[in-house]
TORLUM-776024 format. One record per residue (C-alpha): residue in three letters; x, y, z; residue number from 0. Coordinates in steps of 0.5 Angstrom, whole numbers. Layout:
TORLUM-776024
- Ala,X,Y,Z,NUM
...
end
This chain:
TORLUM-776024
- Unk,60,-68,57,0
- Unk,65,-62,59,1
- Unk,63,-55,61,2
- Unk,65,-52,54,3
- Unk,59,-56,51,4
- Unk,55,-51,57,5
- Unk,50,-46,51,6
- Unk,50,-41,56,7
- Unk,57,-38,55,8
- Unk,57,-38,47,9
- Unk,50,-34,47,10
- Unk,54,-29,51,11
- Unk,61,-30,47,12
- Unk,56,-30,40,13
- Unk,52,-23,43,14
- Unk,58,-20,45,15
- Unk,64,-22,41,16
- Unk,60,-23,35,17
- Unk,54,-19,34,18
- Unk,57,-12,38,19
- Unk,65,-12,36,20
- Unk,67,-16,30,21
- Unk,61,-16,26,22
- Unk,59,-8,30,23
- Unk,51,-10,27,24
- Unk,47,-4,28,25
- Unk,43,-4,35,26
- Unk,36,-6,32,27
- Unk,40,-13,29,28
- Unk,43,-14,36,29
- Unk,36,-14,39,30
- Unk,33,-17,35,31
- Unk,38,-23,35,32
- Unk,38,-23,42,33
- Unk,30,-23,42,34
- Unk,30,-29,38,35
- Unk,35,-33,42,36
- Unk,31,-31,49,37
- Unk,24,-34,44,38
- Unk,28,-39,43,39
- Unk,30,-41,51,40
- Unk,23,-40,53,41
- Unk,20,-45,48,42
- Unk,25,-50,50,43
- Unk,23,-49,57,44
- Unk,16,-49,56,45
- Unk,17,-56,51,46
- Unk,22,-60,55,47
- Unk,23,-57,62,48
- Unk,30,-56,61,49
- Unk,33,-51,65,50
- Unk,37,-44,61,51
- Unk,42,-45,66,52
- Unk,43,-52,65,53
- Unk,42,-52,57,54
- Unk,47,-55,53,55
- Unk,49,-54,45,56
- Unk,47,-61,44,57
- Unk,40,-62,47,58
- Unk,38,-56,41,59
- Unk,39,-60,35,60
- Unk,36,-60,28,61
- Unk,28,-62,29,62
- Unk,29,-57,36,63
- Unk,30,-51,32,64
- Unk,24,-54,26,65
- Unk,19,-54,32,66
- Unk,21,-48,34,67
- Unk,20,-45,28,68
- Unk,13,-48,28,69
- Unk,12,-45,34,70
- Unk,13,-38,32,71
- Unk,8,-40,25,72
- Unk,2,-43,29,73
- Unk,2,-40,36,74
- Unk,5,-34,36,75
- Unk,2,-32,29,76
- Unk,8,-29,26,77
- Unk,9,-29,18,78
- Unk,14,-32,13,79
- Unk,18,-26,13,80
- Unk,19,-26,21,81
- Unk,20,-33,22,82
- Unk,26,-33,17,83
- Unk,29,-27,20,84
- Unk,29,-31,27,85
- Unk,32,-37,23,86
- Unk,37,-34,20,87
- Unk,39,-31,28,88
- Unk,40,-39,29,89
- Unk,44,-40,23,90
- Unk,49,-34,25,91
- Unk,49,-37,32,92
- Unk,50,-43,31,93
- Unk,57,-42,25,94
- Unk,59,-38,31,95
- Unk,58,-44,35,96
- Unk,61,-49,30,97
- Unk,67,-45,29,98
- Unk,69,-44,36,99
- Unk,67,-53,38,100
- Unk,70,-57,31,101
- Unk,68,-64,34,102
- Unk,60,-59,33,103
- Unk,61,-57,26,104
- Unk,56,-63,24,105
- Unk,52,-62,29,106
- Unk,51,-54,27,107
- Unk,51,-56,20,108
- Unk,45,-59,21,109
- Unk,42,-54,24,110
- Unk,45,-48,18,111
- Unk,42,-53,13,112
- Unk,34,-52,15,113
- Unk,32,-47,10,114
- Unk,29,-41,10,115
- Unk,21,-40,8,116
- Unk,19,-38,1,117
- Unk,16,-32,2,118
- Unk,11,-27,-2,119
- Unk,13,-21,-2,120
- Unk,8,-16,0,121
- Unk,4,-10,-4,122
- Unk,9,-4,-4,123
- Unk,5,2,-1,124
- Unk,5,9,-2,125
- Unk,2,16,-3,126
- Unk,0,19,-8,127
- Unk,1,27,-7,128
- Unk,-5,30,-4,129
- Unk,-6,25,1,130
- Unk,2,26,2,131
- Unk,-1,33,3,132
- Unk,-7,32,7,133
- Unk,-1,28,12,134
- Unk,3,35,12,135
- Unk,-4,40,14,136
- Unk,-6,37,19,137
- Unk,0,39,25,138
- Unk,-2,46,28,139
- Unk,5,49,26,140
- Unk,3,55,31,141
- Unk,5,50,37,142
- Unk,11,47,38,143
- Unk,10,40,39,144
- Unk,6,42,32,145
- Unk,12,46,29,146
- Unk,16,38,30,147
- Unk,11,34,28,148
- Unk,10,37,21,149
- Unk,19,37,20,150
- Unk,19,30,22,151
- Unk,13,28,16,152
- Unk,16,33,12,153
- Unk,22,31,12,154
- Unk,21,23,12,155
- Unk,17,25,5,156
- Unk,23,30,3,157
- Unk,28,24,4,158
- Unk,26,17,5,159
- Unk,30,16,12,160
- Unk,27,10,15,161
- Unk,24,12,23,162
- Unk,30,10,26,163
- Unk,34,14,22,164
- Unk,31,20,23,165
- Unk,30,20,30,166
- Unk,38,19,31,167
- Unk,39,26,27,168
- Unk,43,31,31,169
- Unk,43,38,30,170
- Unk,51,37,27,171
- Unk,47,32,21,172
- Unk,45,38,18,173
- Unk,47,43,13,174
- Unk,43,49,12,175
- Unk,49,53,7,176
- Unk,48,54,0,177
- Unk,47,47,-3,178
- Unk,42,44,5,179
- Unk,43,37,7,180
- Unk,41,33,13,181
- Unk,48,26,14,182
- Unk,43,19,16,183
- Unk,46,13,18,184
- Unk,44,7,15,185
- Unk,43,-1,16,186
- Unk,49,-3,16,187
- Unk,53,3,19,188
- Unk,52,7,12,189
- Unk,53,15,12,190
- Unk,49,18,6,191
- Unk,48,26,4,192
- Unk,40,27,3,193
- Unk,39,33,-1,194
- Unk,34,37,2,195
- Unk,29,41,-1,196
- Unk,29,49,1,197
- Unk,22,49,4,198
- Unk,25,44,9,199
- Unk,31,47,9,200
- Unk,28,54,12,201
- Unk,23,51,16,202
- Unk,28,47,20,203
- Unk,33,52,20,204
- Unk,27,58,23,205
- Unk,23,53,26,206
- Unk,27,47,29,207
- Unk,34,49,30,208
- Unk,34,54,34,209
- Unk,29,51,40,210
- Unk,36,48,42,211
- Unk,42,49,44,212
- Unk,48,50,39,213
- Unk,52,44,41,214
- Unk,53,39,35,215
- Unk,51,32,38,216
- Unk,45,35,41,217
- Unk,39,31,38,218
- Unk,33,35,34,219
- Unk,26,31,35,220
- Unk,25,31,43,221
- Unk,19,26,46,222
- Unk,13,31,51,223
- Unk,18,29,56,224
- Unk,24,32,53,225
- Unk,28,25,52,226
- Unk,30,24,44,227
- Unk,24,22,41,228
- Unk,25,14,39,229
- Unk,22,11,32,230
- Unk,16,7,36,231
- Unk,15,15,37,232
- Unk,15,17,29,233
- Unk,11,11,28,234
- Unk,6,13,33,235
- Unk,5,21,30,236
- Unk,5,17,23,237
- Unk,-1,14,26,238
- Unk,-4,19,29,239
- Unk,-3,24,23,240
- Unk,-6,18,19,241
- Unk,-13,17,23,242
- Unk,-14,26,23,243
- Unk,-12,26,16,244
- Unk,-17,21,14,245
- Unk,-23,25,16,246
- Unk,-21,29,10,247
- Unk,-18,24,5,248
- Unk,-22,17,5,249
- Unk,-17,14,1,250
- Unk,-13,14,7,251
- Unk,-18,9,10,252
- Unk,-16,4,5,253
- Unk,-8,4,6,254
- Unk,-4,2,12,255
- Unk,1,7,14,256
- Unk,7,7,16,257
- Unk,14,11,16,258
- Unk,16,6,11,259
- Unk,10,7,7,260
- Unk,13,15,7,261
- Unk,21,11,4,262
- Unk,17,8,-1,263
- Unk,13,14,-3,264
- Unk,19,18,-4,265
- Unk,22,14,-9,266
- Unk,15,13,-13,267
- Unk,15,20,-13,268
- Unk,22,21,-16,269
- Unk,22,15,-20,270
- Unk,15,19,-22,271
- Unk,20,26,-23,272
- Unk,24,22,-28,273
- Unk,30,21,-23,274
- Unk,34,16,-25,275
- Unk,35,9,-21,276
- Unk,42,10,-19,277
- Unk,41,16,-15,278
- Unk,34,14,-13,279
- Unk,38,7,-10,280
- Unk,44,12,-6,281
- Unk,38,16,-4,282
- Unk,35,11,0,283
- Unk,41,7,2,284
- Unk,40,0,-2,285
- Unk,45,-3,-2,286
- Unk,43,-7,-8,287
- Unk,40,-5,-15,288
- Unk,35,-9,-14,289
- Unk,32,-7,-9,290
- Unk,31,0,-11,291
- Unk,28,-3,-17,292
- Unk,22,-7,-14,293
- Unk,19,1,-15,294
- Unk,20,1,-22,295
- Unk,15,-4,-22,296
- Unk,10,-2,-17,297
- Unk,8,5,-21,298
- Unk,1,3,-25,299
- Unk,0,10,-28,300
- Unk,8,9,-31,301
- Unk,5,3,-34,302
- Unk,0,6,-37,303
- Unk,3,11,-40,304
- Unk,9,6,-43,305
- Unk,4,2,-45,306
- Unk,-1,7,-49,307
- Unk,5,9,-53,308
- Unk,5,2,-57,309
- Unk,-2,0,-56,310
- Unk,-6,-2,-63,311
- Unk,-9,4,-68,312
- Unk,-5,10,-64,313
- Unk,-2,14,-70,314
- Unk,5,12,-73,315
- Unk,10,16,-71,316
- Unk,14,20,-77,317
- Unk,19,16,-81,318
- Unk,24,22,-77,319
- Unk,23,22,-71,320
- Unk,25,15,-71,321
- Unk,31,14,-69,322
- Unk,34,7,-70,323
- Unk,41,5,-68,324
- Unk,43,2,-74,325
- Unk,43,8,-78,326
- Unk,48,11,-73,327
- Unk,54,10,-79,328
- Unk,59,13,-74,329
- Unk,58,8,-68,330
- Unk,59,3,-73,331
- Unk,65,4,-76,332
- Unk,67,5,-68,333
- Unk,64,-1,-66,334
- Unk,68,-5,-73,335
- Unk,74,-3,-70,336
- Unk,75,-6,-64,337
end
């Protein structure tokens, strides 16, 4: 069998070439592919005694890959939505192998066609107001460590950014001018502008910017070691803010909460403001509408409100405050012409 069939070359070529260079995926996505294929090595290890080294692409075929995936499900307890993101890894790396080895494609095919899982999408979690307040009291704004705490959770309410987004945050990602807004980058390398409210443009402007040098590239949140903070760290301080806040807030008890659950209580929050969903949508970074609209659907208390409007035995509304389309004779002369 020649050397070119090795799996150990194209791992590295799919890791290097592919992820990193040509298709330039985020960091996060890079890990996660190569903790998958790691997974994937130590099982066929532990399954077949094969040594890594000597591995070759044809030993890993279809009913390895769904052995694998079981494995995930049955030992390692993960969910649906976390196997089919470590099958979609294998799929990605086998395209790449079937490209590079034609006398493959079949066998890489076989693999591509396993299916992912359906999955039931989770109950989308949020905050309503006081408890987003009762979060924002409990750091002690007179220390230091406090003053970063309460604009790191002022600022993911303020602008939805997922942890990761805010820990990567320069002083140069800010503009505190006339019109303040803080520069994030998203999945896939996307920039966006998030308009920022003043409270939280004049408590970064006083408070944390100037504990740092003016350089640009200088990162705004540090770690008690004085290392930029990392979105393990953001998650930490969401939890410890949470179990503090729940002394005075039972509520939060019942809610499990993370950075992402702040994302997704700004846009219930905005959508409740009355913001239309496309500029909700650019607020987050969706790439798609659809998933913007998943928080359309999520907002009980909207329901209600709409619903009350066409309950049996509500008043009838006046003849002239309805306003029907059809009598718009001017519109339908226009659309007569067309």
């Amino acid at each position: 069998m020649p050397d070119h069939h090795s799996f150990g070359p194209f791992v590295r070529r799919f890791l290097l070439e592919e992820v990193a260079t040509d298709r330039n995926l985020s960091r996060n996505t890079q890990r996660s592919y190569r903790d998958t294929i790691r997974l994937l090595l130590r099982f066929i290890t532990n399954r077949c005694g094969i040594d890594p080294t000597r591995l070759r692409v044809e030993q890993i075929n279809a009913d390895t890959v769904r052995a694998f995936m079981a494995h995930l499900e049955k030992d390692r307890g993960n969910s649906a939505i976390t196997c089919n993101q470590r099958l979609a890894a294998i799929h990605s790396l086998f395209r790449f192998i079937g490209r590079k080895i034609p006398e493959l494609v079949e066998h890489a095919t076989q693999i591509q066609a396993i299916p992912l899982r359906r999955a039931a999408i989770p109950a989308m979690a949020y905050l309503e107001k006081h408890e987003i307040d009762a979060l924002l009291a409990v750091p002690d704004r007179r220390q230091p460590q406090g003053r970063r705490d309460y604009a790191i959770l002022l600022l993911l309410y303020n602008t939805g950014a997922r942890a990761s987004e805010l820990a990567a945050r320069t002083i140069g990602d800010f503009t505190l001018g006339v019109t303040p807004s803080v520069r994030l980058l998203g999945k896939g390398r996307k920039t966006r502008l998030c308009p920022l409210w003043k409270h939280t443009a004049d408590f970064v402007r006083e408070f944390v910017l100037p504990t740092h040098a003016a350089k640009p590239h200088t990162p705004v949140f540090l770690n008690v070691r004085g290392q930029p903070i990392t979105r393990f760290g953001i998650h930490a301080l969401v939890e410890r803010t949470v179990t503090k806040a729940a002394t005075t807030m039972p509520s939060l008890c019942t809610k499990s909460v993370s950075p992402h659950t702040l994302r997704h209580t700004t846009a219930v929050h905005l959508l409740r403001a009355g913001v239309d969903i496309n500029t909700i949508r650019a607020w987050l970074g969706h790439a798609s509408l659809e998933t913007t609209n998943r928080y359309a659907q999520v907002d009980l208390e909207m329901k209600a409100k709409a619903l009350e409007q066409c309950a049996v035995g509500q008043p009838d509304v006046p003849a002239d405050r309805i306003r029907l389309w059809r009598r718009d004779d001017e519109l339908m002369t226009f659309l007569r012409t067309l």
